[in-house]
N, C-alpha and C positions, 0 to 999 in steps of 0.2 A: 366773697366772690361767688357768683349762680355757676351753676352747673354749666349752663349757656356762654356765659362768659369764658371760662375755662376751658373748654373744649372750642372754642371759637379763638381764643390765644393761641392752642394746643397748635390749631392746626395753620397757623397764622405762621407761628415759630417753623411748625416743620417746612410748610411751603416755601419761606426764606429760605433755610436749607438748602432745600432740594436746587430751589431757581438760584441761588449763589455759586452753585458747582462750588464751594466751597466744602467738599462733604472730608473734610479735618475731621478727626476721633472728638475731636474736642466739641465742634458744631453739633456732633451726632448725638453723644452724650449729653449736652444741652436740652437737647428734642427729649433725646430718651428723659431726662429729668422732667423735662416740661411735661410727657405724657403721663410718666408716674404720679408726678402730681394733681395732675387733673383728673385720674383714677381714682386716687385717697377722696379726694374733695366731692366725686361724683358718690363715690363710696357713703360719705360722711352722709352727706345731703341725703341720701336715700334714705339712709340709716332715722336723720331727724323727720323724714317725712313720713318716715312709719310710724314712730314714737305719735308724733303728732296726732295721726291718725288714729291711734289707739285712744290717745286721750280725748280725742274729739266724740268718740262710738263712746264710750265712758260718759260723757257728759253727759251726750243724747240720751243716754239709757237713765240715767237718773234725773234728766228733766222730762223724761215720761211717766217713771216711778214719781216726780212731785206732783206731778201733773194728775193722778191717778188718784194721791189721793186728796188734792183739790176737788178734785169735783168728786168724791165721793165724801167731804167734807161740808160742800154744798148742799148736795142732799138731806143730807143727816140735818142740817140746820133747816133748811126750807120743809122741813119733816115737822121738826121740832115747834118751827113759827106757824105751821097749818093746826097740830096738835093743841098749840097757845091761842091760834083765831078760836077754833072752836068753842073753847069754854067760854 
């Protein structure tokens, strides 16, 4: 379930509530559960979007380092093949 989703429940659930004038302990603690939940999952979700993002800056960083030394691999060979035209 998106973060979106859950806090869009969240506030779905309490609104019933509220507009039921049915505010029983039982209703309330419903809501309160509903909103805990959508905290943990909001929680969660941040949590995986950081990870994510770590590994994505990680990637990036080593398809610069490959990148780096491709073309310094390039070189070296078009060095090599001007050295071999020569003779």
């Amino acid at each position: 379930m998106t973060l979106k989703t859950t806090l869009k429940l969240s506030a779905a659930a309490a609104s019933l509530a509220i507009l039921a004038g049915c505010a029983s302990s039982g209703a309330l603690e419903e809501v309160r559960t509903t909103a805990e939940s959508a905290q943990a999952d909001a929680a969660e979700a941040r949590s995986i979007a950081t990870e994510a993002r770590n590994t994505a800056n990680q990637a990036q960083s080593q398809a610069e380092r490959a990148l780096q030394i491709s073309q310094k691999n390039r070189e070296e060979m078009n060095r090599m093949f001007e050295r071999t035209m020569r003779k």
